[in-house]
Every structure is written in C-alpha cells, then in structure tokens.
N, C-alpha and C positions, 0 to 999 in steps of 0.2 A: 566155704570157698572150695575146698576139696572136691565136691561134689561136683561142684559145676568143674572142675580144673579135670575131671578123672570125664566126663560126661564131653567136654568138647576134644578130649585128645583120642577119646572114640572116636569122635567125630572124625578126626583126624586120619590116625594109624590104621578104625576101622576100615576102612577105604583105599584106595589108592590116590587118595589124596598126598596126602607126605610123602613116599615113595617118587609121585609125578614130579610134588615141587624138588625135593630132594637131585631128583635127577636133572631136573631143568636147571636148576640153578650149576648143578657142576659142568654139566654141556658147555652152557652158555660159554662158564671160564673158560671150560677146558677150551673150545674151538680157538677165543682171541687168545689166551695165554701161549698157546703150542701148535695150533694149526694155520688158523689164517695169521696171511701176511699185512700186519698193522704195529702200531708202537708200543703195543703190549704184550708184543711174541716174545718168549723169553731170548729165545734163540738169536732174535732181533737185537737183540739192546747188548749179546753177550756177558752177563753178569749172572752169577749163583746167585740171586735173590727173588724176593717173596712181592718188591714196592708196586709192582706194575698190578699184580692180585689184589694189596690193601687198597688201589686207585678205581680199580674196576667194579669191585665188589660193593661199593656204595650204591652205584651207579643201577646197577641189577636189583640188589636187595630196598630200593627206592621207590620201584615198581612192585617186586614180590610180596613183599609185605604189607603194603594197603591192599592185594589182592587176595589175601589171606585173614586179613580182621577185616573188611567189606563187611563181613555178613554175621558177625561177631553179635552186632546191637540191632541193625538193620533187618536181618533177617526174620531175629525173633518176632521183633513189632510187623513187617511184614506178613508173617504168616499167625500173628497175633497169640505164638507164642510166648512173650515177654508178661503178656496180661498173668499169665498162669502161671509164671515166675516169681513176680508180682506176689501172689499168693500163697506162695511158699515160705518157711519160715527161714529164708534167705534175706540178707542183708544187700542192700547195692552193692558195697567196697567190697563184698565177698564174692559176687556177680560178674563184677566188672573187673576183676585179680585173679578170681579162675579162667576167665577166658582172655586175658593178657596173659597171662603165666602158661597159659598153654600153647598158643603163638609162641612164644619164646623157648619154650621147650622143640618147638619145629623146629623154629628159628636153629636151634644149636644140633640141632638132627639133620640139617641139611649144610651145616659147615664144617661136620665133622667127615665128611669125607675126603674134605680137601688139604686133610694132612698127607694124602697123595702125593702133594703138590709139594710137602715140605721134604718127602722121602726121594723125589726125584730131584727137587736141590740139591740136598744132601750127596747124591750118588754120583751126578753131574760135573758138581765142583770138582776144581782143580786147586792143591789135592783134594781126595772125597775128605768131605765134613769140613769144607771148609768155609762155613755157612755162620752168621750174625741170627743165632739162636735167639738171642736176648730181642732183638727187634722183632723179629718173627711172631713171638710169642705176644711181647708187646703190642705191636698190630693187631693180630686177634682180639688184643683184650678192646681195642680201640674199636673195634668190628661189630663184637658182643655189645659194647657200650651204643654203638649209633644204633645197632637192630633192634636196642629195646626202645630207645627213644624213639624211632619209625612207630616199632609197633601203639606206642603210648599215641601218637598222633592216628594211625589207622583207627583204634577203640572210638577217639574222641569222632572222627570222622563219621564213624559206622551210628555213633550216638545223638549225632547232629542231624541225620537224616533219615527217610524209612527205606528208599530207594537203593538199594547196594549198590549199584554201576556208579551212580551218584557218588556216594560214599568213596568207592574206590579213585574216582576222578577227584574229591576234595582231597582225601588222603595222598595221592600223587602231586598234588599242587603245594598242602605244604611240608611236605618232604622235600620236595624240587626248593624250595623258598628258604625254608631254614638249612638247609644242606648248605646251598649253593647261591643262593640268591641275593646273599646281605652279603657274601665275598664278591659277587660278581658287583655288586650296587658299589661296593668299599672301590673297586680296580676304578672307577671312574675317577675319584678322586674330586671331588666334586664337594666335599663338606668340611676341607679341611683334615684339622687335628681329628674332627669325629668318624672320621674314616679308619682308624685302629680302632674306635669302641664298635664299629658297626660291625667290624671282622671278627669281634666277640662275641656278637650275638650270637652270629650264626654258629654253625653246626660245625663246618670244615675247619675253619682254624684249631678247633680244639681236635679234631678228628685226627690230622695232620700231625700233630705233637705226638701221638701214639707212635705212627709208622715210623718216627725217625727213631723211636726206641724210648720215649719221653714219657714215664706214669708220671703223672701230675697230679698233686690230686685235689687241685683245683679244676683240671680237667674231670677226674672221677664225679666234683662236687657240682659241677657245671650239668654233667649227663644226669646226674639224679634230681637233682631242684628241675629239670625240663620234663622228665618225665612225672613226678609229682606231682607238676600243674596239669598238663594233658589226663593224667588220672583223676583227679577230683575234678574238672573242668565234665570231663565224662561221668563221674558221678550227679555231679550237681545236672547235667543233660538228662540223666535217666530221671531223678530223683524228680523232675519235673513232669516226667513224661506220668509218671506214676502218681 
C-alpha cells in the first residue's frame, strides 16, 4: 500500500497539480467568504464566525474531489496500466488504500491553508479572540469526515468505469445525492414519519451536527461504515476487472 500511496502523491506534489487544487479551492472561498457580495460574505452577515465556510465548503469540495480520484482506477485501465498492477505482488485493498489515502492527504493539504480564515476571525472579533474555538475545530473535524467519504465515493466511481470524465460526472452525482439529495427528498415531506429516517441516510444531517459544535459519535460511526462500503464496493469493482 505504501508504494502505491508514495507513487500517486508523486503524482500529485510532483506537478502542479496540489498546488493548482490547493489554490483553487482557497480562491474559490476566499472570493464568496470576503469579496463578492452574497450570504456568505462575512462582513455580510456581521458575526466573528467560521458557519458560512463549514456551508460552502461542501458544496466546492463535492465537485473537487471526484475531479481528483476521476482517474484514480479509470486512468489506469484506460491507459492499461492497471493490467501491470495486476502483476505486481500488490493486493487490491492495498491498491485501492494507497490511492484513497493519498487524495486525502491533498485533501487536508488544500484545507490547511484555510486556517487563514480562522486567524482573521480571530483578529476581527470584537474583543479580538472572541471567537467559538470548540465549533470551529469541530467543523473541520466534520469537513475532514465528509472529504473522505467524497473521496471513498470518487475511488468507487473511477472503479465503476474506464472513461474518467464519465467517472468524474458519476462521482458528482453521487456526492450531490448522498450530501444533499435524501435532505432535499425528506423537505417534501411526503412519507410521513419516514421522512426523519430518510434525513439519516444522507450525508448533511449528520454533517450539520458537527458545525454546531456536536462530535457524535454516532455521526463518526456513521462517516466510517459509508466510507467502508464505497471501499470494498471498489475493491470487489477491481477484483472483478482482474
């Protein structure tokens, strides 16, 4: 697993690949957070806080992340590298952990600049530090937890198909679906009592319990049994292709 986890974050840092996402992804905030004029300017909403970041930052990272494991499984077969992996005295779950494990190492290399964002709270408030550290923190942890479940859904996507574009359009769809999709279906209201279990499934109710400062860790147990299944769902994809 090492091998392959040290071999794609070449891939990665070699390049200006992580640097680009890294910066794209702070832009993106930085512009709605504190430039353009919309309901996530902070300056906007007047409050020293971090919530309008933990709202957006799904929303971003829902799209980056399937564009980032796209080419994780897909590529390889694509350029029929995977065959010669295949042949190596590599394991699938070793395969498929080194190049999730290394997304997630970006993953946290492109939100670590956004402690930025916690020092200009910080300086801001009235008095300075007069800032809900505990939420903040918690947030992130809630952040960390959804971008690996994305990425567990990107792997499986990129495993499911040979086509990358492809891949990156499943991976978007069900990111968009479990985020967001089984809260928007629950708002209709339309099944009754089973409209709280439906808001379970998905992704945001549990997401949401973070930002208000809530470790749960039924929510912790929730993000790992989903990313578990999208993991060996993607093993059992390879193990077939092989």
């Amino acid at each position: 697993m090492f091998s392959i986890f040290k071999k794609e974050l070449w891939a990665y840092f070699g390049t200006l690949g992580a640097y680009v996402v890294s910066g794209l992804f702070l832009l993106i905030c930085s512009l709605f957070l504190w430039f353009f004029d919309n309901d996530f300017n902070v300056f906007n909403i007047g409050l020293a806080s971090l919530n309008n970041f933990f709202v957006l930052a799904p929303w971003i990272l829902l799209f980056l992340i399937p564009a980032l494991t796209m080419k994780s499984i897909a590529e390889e077969e694509q350029n029929g590298t995977l065959v010669w992996l295949f042949s190596q005295p590599k394991s699938i779950t070793s395969i498929v952990l080194g190049k999730y494990w290394a997304v997630i190492v970006l993953v946290v290399f492109a939100l670590f600049p956004t402690s930025l964002y916690v020092y200009t709270i910080y300086s801001i408030s009235m008095p300075e530090g007069n800032i809900d550290l505990g939420i903040i923190c918690s947030g992130y942890i809630g952040l960390l937890f959804l971008s690996m479940t994305f990425a567990s859904i990107g792997i499986f996507s990129s495993s499911l198909v040979k086509n990358q574009v492809l891949a990156f359009v499943i991976g978007v769809f069900f990111c968009f679906f479990c985020f967001y999709g089984f809260e928007n279906l629950a708002s209709y209201n339309l099944l009754g009592n089973f409209d709280y279990t439906l808001q379970k499934i998905g992704f945001f109710q549990h997401y949401i319990s973070f930002t208000k400062g809530i470790i749960d860790t039924r929510d912790i147990g929730y993000f790992i049994f989903i990313i578990l299944i999208f993991i060996l769902f993607s093993i059992q994809l390879i193990n077939r292709k092989k």
